[in-house]
C-alpha positions in Angstrom: -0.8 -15.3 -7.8 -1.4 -14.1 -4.1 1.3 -12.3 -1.6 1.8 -13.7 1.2 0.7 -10.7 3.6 0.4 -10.4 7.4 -3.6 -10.6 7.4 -4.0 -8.9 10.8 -2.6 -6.0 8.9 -6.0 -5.8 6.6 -8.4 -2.8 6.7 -11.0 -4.4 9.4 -7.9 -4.8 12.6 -5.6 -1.2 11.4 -7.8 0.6 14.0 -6.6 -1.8 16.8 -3.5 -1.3 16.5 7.2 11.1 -1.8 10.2 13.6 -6.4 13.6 13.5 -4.4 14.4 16.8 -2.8 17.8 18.0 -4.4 19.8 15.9 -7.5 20.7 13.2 -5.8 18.8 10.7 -8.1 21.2 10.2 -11.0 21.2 8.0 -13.8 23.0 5.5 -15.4 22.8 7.0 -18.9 21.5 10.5 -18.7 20.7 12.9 -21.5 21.6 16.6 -21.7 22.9 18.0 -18.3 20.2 20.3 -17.9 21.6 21.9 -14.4 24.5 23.0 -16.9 22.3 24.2 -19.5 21.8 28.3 -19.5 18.6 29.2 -17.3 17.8 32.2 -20.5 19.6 34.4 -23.1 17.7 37.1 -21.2 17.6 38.9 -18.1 14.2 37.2 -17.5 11.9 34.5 -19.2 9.8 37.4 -19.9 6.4 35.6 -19.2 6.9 33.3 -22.5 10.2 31.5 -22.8 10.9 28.6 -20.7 14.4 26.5 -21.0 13.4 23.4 -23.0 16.4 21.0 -24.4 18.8 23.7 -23.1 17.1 26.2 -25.9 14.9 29.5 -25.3 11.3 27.6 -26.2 7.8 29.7 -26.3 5.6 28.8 -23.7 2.0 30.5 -22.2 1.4 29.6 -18.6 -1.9 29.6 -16.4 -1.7 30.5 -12.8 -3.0 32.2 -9.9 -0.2 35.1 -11.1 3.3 34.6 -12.8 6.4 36.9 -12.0 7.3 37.7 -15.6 10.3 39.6 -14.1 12.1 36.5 -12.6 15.0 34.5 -13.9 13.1 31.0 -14.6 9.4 30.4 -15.2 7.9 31.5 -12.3 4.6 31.4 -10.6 2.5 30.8 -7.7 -0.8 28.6 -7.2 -3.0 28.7 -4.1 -4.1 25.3 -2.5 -6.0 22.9 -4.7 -5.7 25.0 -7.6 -4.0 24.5 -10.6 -1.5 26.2 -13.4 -0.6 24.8 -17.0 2.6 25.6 -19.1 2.2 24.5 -22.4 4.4 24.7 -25.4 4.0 27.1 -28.6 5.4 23.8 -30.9 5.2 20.7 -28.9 8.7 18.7 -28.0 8.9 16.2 -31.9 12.1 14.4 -30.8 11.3 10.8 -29.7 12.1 10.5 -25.9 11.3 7.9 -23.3 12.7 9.7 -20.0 12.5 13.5 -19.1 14.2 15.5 -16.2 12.9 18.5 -14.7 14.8 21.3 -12.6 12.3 23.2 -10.4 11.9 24.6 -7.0 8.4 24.4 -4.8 7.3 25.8 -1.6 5.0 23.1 -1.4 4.6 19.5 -2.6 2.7 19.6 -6.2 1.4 16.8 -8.4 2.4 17.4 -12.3 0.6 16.2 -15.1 3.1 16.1 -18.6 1.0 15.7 -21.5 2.4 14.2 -24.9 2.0 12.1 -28.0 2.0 8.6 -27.7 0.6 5.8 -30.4 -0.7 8.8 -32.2 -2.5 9.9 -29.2 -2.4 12.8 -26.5 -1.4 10.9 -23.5 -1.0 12.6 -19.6 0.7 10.5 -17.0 1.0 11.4 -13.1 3.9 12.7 -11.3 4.9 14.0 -7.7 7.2 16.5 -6.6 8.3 17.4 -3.5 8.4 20.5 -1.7 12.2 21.9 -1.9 15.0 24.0 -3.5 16.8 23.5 -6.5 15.1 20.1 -6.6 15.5 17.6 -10.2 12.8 15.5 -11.1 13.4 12.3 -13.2 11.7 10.0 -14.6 10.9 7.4 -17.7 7.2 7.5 -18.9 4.8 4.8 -18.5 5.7 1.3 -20.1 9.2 2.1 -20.4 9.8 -1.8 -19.4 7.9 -2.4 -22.2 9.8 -0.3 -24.9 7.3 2.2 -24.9 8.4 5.7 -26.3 6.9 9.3 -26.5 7.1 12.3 -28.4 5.1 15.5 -29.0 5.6 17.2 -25.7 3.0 18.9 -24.9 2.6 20.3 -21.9 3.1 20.4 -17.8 0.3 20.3 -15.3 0.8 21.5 -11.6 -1.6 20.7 -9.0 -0.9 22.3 -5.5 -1.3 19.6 -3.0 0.0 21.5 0.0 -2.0 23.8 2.4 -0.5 27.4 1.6 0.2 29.1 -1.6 2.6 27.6 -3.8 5.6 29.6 -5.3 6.9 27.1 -8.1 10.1 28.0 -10.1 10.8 26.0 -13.4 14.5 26.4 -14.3 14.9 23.3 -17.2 13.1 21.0 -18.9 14.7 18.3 -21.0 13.6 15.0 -22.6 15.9 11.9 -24.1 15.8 8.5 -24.9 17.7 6.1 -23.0 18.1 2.4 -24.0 16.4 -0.4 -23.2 17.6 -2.4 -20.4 17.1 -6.0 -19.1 14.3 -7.1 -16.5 17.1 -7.2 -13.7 20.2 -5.7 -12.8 23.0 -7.0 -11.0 25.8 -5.7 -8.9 28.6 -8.7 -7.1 31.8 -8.6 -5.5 34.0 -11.7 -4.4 30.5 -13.0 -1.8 27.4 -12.0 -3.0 25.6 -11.4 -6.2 22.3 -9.6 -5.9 19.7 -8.5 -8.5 17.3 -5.9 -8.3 14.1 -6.3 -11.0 12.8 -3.5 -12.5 9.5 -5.0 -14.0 8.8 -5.6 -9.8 9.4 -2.2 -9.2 12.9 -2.6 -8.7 12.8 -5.1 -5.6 15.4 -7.2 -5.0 14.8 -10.5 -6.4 18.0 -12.1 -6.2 21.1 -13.1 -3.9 23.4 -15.9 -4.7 26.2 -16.3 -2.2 29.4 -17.1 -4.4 32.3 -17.2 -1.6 32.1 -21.0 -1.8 30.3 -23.8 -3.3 26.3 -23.6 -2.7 24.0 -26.5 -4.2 20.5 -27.3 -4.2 19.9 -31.5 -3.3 16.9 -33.8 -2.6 16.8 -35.4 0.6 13.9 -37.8 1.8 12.1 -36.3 -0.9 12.8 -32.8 0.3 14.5 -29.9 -0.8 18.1 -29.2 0.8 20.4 -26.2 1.0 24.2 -27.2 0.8 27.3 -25.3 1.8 30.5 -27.0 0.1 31.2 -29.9 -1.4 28.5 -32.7 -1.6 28.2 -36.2 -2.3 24.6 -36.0 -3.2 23.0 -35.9 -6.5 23.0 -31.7 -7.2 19.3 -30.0 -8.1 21.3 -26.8 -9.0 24.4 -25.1 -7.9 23.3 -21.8 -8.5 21.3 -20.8 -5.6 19.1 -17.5 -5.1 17.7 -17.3 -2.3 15.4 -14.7 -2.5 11.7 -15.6 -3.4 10.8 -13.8 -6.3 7.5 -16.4 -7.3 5.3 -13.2 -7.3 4.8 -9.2 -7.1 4.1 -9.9 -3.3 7.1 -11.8 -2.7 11.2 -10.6 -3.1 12.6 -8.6 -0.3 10.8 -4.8 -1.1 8.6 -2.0 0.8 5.3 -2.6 1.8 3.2 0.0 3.9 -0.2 0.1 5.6 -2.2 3.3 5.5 -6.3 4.5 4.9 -9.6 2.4 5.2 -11.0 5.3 5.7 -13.1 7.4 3.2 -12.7 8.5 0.3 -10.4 5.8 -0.4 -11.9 2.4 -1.5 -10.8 -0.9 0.3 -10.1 -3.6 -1.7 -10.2 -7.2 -1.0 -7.6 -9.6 -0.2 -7.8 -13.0 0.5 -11.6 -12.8 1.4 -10.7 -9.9 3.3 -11.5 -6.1 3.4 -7.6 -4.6 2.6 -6.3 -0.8 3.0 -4.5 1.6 1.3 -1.0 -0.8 0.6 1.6 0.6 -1.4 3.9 -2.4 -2.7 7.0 -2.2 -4.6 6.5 -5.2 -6.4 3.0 -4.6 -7.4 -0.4 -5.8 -6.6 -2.2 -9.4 -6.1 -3.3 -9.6 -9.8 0.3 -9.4 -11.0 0.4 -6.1 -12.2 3.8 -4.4 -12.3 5.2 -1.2 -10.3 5.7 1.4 -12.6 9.7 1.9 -12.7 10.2 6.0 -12.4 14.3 5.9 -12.6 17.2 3.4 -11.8 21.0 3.8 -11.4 23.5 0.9 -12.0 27.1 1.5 -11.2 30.1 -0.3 -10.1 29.1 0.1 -6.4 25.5 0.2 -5.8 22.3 -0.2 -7.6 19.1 2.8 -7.6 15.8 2.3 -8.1 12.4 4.4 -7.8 9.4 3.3 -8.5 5.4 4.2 -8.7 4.0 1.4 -6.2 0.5 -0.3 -6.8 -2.2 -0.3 -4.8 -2.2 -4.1 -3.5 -5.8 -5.2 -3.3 -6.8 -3.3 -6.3 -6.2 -4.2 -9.6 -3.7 -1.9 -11.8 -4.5 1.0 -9.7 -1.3 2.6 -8.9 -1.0 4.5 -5.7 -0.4 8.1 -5.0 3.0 7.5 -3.6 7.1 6.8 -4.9 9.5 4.1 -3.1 12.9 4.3 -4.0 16.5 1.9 -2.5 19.9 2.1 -2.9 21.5 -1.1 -2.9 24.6 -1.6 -1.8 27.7 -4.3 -1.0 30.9 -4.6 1.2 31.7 -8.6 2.1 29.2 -10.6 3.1 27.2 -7.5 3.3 23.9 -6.2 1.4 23.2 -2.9 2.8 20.2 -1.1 1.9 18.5 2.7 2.4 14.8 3.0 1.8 12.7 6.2 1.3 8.9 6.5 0.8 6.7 9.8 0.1 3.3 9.6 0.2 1.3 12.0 -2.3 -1.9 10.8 -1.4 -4.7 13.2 0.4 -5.8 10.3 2.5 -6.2 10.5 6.3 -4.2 6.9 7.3 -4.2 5.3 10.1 -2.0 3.7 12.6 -1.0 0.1 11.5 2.3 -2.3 11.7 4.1 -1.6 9.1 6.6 -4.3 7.4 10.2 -3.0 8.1 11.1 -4.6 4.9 9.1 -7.7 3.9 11.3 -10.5 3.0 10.9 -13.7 1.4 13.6 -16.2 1.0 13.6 -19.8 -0.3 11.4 -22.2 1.8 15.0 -25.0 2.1 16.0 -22.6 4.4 13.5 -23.5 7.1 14.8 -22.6 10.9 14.4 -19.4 12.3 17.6 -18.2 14.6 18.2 -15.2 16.8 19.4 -13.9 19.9 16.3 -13.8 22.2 18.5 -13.3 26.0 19.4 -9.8 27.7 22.8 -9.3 27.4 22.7 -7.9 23.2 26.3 -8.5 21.7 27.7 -10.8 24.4 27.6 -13.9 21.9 24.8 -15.6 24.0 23.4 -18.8 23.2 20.9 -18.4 20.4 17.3 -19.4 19.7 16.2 -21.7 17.2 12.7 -22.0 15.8 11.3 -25.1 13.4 8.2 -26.0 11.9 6.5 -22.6 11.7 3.1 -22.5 10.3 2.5 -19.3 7.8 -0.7 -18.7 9.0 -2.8 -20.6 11.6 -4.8 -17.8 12.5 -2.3 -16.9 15.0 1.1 -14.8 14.0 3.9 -15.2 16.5 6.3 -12.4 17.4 9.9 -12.9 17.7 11.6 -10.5 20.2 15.4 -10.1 19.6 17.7 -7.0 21.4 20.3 -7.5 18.7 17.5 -6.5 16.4 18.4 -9.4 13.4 17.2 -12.7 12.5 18.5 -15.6 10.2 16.8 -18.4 7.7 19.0 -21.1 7.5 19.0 -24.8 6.8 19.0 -27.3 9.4 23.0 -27.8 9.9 25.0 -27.1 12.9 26.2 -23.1 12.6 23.4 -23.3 9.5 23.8 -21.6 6.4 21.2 -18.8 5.4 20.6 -15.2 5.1 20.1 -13.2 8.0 18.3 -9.5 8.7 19.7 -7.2 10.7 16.8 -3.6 11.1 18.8 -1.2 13.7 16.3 -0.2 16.4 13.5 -2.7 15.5 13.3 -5.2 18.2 10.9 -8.2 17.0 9.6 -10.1 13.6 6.2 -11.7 12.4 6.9 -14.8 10.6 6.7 -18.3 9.3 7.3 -20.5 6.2 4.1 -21.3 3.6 4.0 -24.6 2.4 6.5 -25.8 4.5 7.7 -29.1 2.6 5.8 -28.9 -0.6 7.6 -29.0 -4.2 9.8 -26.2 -5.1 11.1 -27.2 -8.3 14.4 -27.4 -9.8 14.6 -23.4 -8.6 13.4 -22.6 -5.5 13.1 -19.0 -5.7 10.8 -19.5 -8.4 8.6 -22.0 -6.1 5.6 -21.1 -4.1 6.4 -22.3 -0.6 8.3 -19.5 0.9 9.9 -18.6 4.2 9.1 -15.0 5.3 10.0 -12.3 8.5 8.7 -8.5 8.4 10.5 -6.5 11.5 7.4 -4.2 12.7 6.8 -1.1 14.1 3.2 0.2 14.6 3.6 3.9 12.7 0.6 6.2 11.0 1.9 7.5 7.0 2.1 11.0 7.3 1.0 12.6 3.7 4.6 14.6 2.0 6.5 13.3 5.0 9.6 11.1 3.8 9.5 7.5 5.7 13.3 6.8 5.2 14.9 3.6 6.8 18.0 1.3 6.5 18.8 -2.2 6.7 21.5 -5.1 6.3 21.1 -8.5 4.7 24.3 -10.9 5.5 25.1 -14.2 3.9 26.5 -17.3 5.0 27.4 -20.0 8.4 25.2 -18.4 11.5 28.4 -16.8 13.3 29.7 -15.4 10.5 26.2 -13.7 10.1 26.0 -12.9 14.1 29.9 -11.5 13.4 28.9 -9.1 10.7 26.0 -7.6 11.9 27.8 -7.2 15.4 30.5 -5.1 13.6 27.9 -2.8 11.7 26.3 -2.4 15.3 29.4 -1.2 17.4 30.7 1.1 14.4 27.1 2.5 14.3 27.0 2.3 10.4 23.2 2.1 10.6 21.3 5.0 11.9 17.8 4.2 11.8 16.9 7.7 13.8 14.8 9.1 11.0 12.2 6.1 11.4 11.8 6.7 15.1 11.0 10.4 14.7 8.8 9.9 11.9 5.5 11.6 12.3 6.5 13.6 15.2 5.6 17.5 14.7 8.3 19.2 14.3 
């Protein structure tokens, strides 16, 4: 299965054109508060215990030097080099998610070592540079019930370009349950679903305020807002595409072709470094590092793959928080990239979305008086790729697929400070089954901004999905604009020296 991907984004035309600092990750079932935990029964960790499970364990560590005098584990590494704690008698308890409380002066990669099918296994983290920082994360197939146990041992690779002082406070390891593919969160509008085996993008929005139905039409495939006369497909309606790991509404990015990293190849194509939540073009998965389901908003993190490769995750985490008020699916993203790569300036989707090709007509506000309710835009028949992709300038900075009716019903995007779209619809008119978010015709926008990645730096962006009848969408966004409840400042600073 292939994403559908702005080609002029691939390796050959780029030239032309991050661990969570703090605890703010939580969890929706954690094990042992470690923060609470006591740091030692001594006065110092004495250059051999370290706080494992919230008990004094015995550890040896490798370093550049250690400070056997300090509180917490504590040592320093100097670029490129690496340090090794590993444990007297290994971790036994079965666990499937581990938390780590640490503090870096500069961003590290971390290797944890333990037993898995009877074998030592190491998987790769990242942590970011900070203070009083928590790391957390499940281990590798923990979508597919995987477990570990036998802790062995932590890794640290300094990534950063001065020496690194790194401070290990806790270490702690649990089992959390199994969980479903996707999670849900609703209120009396919208029900949206986030899927975990696609690296937590979102993959699902049904708009339950009133009566939505699927019909058939001169043989095509018609969206429906109330009551209808005509013989119902399906009255449960997502409209999100979710057909493959290239489609849903998720975080894509655009960085190297530039050695030492490998292009890979996409449709025909030589492809760059493209971290994508959902995963790559061969359908392997994202690797989900934590999530968060409550009553009010849905967290996820995630391990992105490499698009044109196959299963060859990148050196890089995404992570969302979902959120919804009304009509309203409001959403903060933050990428880090861990990578050592030099990238290069490209256009960079601002998010990608896919939505169900029935809703077929493009609106905006193209005029140049933004917020005035001017008379909108309306585009049909837009080819996916013609070897040509159009641009769609709009100052109110949102955009709407909706059917074909008067005041159409659809989902619109609203990115704050992002002024124009590439899209267009694959497969316009072809078959989308009995579910259309399962189908492969597709209708697809990606706000843009031409930006270069900046290795450790955090990308962080927000955006707003609203459902429903055009002025209702045009009305929602207008009131998120004047009571300035998206600040997308961070995005246009990005990559400036500070």
């Amino acid at each position: 299965m292939k994403k559908i991907a702005v080609i002029m984004l691939a390796c050959s035309l780029l030239l032309c054109a991050a661990c969570q600092p703090g605890d703010v990750t939580g969890t929706g079932t954690p094990g042992t508060d470690v923060s609470a935990a006591p740091t030692q029964s001594g006065e110092s960790w004495e250059g051999k215990y370290a706080n494992v499970n919230g008990a004094r364990a015995e550890i040896t560590v490798t370093a550049d030097s250690t400070d056997a005098s300090a509180k917490n584990v504590t040592f320093t590494l100097s670029p490129e080099k690496e340090g090794t704690i590993t444990l007297a008698s290994p971790v036994s308890e079965e666990f499937n998610y581990y938390t780590l409380s640490f503090s870096s002066t500069q961003p590290l990669w971390m290797y944890v070592s333990y037993t898995k099918d009877g074998a030592v296994y190491e998987e790769l983290c990242f942590l970011e540079a900070g203070e009083n920082s928590t790391f957390k994360s499940f281990v590798d197939g923990y979508m597919n019930s995987n477990t570990a146990s036998g802790l062995v041992s932590l890794r640290f690779s300094n990534r950063g370009k001065e020496n690194a002082k790194v401070e290990i406070s806790a270490l702690n390891t649990s089992k959390r349950d199994n969980i479903e593919k996707e999670i849900y969160l609703q209120n009396d509008y919208i029900k949206i679903g986030a899927d975990l085996v696609f690296g937590g993008g979102l993959s699902y929005l049904e708009y339950i305020k009133e009566p939505v139905s699927m019909v058939t039409r001169n043989g095509r495939a018609e969206i429906v807002l109330g009551e209808t006369a005509d013989p119902v497909v399906t009255d449960h309606v997502n409209m999100f595409n979710n057909h493959d790991t290239g489609r849903l509404v998720q975080q894509s990015y655009y960085g190297s072709n530039l050695p030492p990293y490998e292009c890979g190849e996409f449709s025909g194509m030589k492809w760059s470094y493209n971290p994508v939540m959902g995963g790559d073009q061969h359908g392997n998965s994202s690797k989900i590092i934590d999530f968060e389901l409550t009553e009010n908003h849905i967290y996820v993190k995630c391990r992105p793959m490499d698009w044109a490769k196959d299963n060859e995750p990148t050196l890089s985490y995404m992570e969302s928080t979902y959120t919804v008020s009304g009509r309203v699916l409001s959403v903060q993203n933050r990428f880090v990239d861990f990578s050592p790569y030099k990238h290069v300036k490209a256009n960079q989707e601002l998010p990608a979305l896919y939505v169900i090709e029935p809703l077929k007509r493009l609106a905006y506000y193209e005029g140049k008086e933004a917020w005035t309710d001017g008379e909108l835009t309306y585009k049909d028949n837009l080819p996916f790729w013609n070897g040509i992709w159009p641009t769609f300038k709009s100052p109110e900075n949102w955009w709407a697929w909706v059917n074909g009716d008067d005041n159409g019903f659809g989902i619109g995007l609203y990115v704050q400070g992002v002024g124009y779209v590439t899209g267009g619809i694959f497969n316009e008119g072809k078959d989308v089954g009995t579910d259309p978010s399962k189908g492969n015709p597709t209708s697809y926008i990606a706000p843009l901004r031409q930006m270069k990645l900046v290795n450790f730096e955090p990308l962080e962006y927000s955006y707003a999905i609203s459902c429903g009848r055009l002025n209702e969408i045009r009305e929602s966004f207008k009131e998120i604009n004047s009571a300035g409840k998206l600040d997308n400042s961070a995005l246009r600073s990005y990559g400036r020296k500070k």
